[in-house]
Backbone bond lengths (Angstrom), bond angles and torsions (degrees), N, CA, C in turn:
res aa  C-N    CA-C-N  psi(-1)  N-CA   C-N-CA  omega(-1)  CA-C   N-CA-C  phi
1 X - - - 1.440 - - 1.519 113.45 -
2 X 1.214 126.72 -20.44 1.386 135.72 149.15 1.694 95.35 133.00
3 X 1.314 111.69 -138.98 1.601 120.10 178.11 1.251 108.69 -93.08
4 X 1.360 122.85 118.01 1.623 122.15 157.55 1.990 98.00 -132.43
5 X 1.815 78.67 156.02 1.542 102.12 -179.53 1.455 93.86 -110.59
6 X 1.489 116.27 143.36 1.596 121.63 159.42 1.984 101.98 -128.29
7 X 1.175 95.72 120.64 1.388 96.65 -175.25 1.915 102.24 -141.02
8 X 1.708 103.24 158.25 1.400 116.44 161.66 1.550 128.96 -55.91
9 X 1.724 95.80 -29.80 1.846 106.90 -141.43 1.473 80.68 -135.75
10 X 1.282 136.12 54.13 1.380 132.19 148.74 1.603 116.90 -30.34
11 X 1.590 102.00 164.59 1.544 101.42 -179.44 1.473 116.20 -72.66
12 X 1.051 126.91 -22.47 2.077 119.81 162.67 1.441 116.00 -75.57
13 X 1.072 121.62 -8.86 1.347 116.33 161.31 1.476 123.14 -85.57
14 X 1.377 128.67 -0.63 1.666 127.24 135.66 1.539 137.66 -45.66
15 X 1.610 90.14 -45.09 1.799 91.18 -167.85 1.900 95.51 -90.33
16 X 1.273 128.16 -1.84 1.213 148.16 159.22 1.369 97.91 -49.27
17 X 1.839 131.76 -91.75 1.059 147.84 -150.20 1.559 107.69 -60.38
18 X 1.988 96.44 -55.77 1.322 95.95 -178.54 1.543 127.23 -69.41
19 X 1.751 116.06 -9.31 1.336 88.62 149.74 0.961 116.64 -96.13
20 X 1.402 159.40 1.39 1.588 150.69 172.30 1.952 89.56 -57.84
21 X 1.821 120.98 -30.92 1.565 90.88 -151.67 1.935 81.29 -118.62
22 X 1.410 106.55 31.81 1.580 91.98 155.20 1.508 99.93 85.20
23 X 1.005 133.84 14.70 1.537 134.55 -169.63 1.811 102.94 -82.62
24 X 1.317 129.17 110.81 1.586 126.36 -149.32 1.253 91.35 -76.42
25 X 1.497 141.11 -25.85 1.638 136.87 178.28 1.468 119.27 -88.57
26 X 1.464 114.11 15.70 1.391 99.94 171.09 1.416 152.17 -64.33
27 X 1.476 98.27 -8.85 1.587 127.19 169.63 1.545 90.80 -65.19
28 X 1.416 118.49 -86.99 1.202 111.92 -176.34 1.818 144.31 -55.82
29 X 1.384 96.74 10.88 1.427 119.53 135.71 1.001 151.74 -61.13
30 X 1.309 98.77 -50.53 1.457 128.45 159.95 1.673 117.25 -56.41
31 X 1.561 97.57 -41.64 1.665 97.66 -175.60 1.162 111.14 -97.19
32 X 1.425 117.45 3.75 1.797 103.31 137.41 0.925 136.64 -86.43
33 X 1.436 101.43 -21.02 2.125 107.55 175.08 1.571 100.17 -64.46
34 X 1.155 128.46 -5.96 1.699 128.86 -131.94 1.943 54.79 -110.87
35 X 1.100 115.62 -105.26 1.745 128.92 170.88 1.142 99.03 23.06
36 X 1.275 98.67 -90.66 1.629 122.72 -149.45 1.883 109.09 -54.06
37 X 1.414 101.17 -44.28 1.429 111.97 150.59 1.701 149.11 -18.11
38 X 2.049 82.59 -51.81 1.271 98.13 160.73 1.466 142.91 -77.20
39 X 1.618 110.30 -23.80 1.004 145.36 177.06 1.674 110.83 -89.78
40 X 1.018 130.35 -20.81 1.574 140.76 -156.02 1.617 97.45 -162.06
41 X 1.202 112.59 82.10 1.497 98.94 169.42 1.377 109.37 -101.91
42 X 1.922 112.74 156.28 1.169 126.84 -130.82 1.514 96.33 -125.93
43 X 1.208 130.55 123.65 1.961 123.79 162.83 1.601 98.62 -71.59
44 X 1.543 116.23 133.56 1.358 137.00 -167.99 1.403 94.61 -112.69
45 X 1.501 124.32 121.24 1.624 117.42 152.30 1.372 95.95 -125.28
46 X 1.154 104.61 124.41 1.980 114.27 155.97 1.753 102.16 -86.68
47 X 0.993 119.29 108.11 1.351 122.46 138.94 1.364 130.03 -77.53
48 X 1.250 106.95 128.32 1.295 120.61 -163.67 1.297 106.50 -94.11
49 X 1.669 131.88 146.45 1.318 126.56 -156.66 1.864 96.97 -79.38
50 X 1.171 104.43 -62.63 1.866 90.38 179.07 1.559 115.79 103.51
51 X 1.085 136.87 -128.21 1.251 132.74 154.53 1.537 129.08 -86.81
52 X 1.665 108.01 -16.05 1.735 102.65 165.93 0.977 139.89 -14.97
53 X 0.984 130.55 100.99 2.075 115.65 178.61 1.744 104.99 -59.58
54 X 1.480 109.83 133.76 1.527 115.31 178.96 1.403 89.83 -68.53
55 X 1.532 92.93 155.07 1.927 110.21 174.95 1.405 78.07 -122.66
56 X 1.292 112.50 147.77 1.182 143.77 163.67 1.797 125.89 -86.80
57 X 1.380 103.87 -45.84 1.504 109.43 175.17 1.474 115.52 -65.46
58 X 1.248 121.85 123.72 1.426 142.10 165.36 1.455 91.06 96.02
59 X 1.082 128.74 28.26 1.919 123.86 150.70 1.409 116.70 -115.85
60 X 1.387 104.10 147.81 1.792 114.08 -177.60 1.900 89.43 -87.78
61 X 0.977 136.86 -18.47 1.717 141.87 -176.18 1.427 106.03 -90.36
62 X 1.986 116.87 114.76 1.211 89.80 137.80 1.239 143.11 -70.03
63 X 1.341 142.28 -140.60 1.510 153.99 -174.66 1.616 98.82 -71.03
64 X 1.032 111.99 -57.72 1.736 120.20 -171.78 1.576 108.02 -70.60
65 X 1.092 123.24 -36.29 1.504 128.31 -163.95 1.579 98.17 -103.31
66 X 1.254 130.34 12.76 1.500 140.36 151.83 1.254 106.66 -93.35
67 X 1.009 133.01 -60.49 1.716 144.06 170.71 1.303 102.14 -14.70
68 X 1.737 98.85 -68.50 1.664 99.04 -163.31 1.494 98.56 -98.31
69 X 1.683 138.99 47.69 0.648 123.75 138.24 1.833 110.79 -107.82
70 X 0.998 95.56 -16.02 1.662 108.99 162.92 1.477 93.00 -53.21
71 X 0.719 122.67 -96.89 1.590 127.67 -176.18 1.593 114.09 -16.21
72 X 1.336 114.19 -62.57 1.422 109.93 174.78 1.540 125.90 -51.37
73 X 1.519 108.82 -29.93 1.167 137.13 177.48 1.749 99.37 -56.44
74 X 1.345 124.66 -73.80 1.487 158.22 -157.32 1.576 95.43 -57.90
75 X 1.738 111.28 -43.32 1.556 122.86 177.02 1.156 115.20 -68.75
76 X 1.124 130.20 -66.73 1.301 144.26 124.29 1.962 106.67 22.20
77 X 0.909 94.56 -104.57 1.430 110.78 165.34 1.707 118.62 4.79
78 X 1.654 71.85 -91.65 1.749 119.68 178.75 1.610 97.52 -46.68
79 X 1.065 132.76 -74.85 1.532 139.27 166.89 1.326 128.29 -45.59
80 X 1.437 128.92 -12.65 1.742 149.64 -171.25 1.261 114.92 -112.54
81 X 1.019 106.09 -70.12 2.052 129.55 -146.76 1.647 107.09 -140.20
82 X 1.582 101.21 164.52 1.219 138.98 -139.70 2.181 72.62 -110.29
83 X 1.442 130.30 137.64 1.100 127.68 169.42 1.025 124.27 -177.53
84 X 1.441 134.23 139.10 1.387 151.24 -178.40 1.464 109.86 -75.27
85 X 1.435 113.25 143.67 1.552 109.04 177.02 1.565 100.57 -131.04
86 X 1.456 127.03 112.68 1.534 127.12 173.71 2.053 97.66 -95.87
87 X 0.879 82.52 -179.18 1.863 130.43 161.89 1.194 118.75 -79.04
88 X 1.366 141.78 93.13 1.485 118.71 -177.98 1.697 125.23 -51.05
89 X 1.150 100.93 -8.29 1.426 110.00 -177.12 1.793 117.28 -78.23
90 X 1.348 82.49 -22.82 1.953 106.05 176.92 1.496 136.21 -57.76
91 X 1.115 97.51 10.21 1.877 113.28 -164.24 1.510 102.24 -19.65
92 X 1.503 99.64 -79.57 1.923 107.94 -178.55 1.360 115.35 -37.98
93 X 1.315 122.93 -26.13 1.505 130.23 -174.76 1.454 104.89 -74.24
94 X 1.241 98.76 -56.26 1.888 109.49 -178.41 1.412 107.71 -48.45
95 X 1.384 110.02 -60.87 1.218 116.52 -141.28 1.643 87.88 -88.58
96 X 1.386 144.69 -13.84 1.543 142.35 146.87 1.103 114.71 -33.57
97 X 1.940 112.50 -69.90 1.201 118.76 -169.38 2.013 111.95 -61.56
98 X 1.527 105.70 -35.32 1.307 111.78 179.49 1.817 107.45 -46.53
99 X 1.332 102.68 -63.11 1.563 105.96 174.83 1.543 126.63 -57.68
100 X 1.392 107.99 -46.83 1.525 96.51 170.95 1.107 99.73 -64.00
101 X 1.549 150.38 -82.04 1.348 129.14 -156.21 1.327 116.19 -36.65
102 X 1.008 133.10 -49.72 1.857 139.81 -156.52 1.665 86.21 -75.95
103 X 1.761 133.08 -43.18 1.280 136.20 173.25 1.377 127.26 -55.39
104 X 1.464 112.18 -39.04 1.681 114.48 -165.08 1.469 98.42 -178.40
105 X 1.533 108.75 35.14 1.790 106.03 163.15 1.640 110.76 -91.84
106 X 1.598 103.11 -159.63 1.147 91.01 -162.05 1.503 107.48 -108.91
107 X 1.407 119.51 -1.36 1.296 117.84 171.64 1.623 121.34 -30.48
108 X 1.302 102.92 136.31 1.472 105.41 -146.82 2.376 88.03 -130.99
109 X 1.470 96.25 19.76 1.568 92.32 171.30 1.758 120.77 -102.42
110 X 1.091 99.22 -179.52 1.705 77.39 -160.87 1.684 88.98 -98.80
111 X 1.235 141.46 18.49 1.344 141.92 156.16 1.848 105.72 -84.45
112 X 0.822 126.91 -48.22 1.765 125.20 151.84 1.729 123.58 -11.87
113 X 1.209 126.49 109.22 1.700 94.05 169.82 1.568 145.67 -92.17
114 X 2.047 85.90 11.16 1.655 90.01 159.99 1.492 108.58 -98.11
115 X 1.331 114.89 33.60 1.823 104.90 166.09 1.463 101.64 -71.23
């Protein structure tokens, strides 16, 4: 199917963090993810936490200060890119939609393998 990345910490989730931590170039973070986007476009799933219990170990967020970074995330989104929203509980769902897209979506980059 050629090269694909599946990751947590995609490239719009930088100019995200660095402004939550004050980083003075985060606009222009953003307007390379905005770039890079164009050139490399990306399948978006937000999974939504659902009934999970939050774990706390190995996060700088408690429970509340994930929420509303969910949110920034969701804005983000909503304001950027083209994106799917599951259930974390949804595995088979995800991982359907993951395959049909990569099978017969519409990604139109030449890392895609219906280009």
């Amino acid at each position: 199917y050629g090269l694909h990345s599946i990751t947590d910490s995609p490239i719009f989730m930088q100019p995200i963090y660095a402004k939550k931590y004050g980083f003075p170039a985060h606009q222009e973070l953003m307007d390379i993810a905005l770039k890079y986007e164009k050139i490399n476009p990306s399948l978006n799933i937000f999974i939504q936490r659902g009934n999970i219990p939050y774990q706390k170990i190995g996060r700088y967020e408690n429970y509340e200060e994930a929420i509303q970074m969910d949110n920034e995330i969701l804005q983000m989104l909503k304001s950027n890119l083209i994106y799917e929203s599951f259930d974390s509980q949804n595995f088979n769902e995800i991982l359907d939609f993951v395959i049909e897209e990569f099978e017969h979506g519409t990604c139109k980059s030449e890392s895609c393998p219906a280009y």
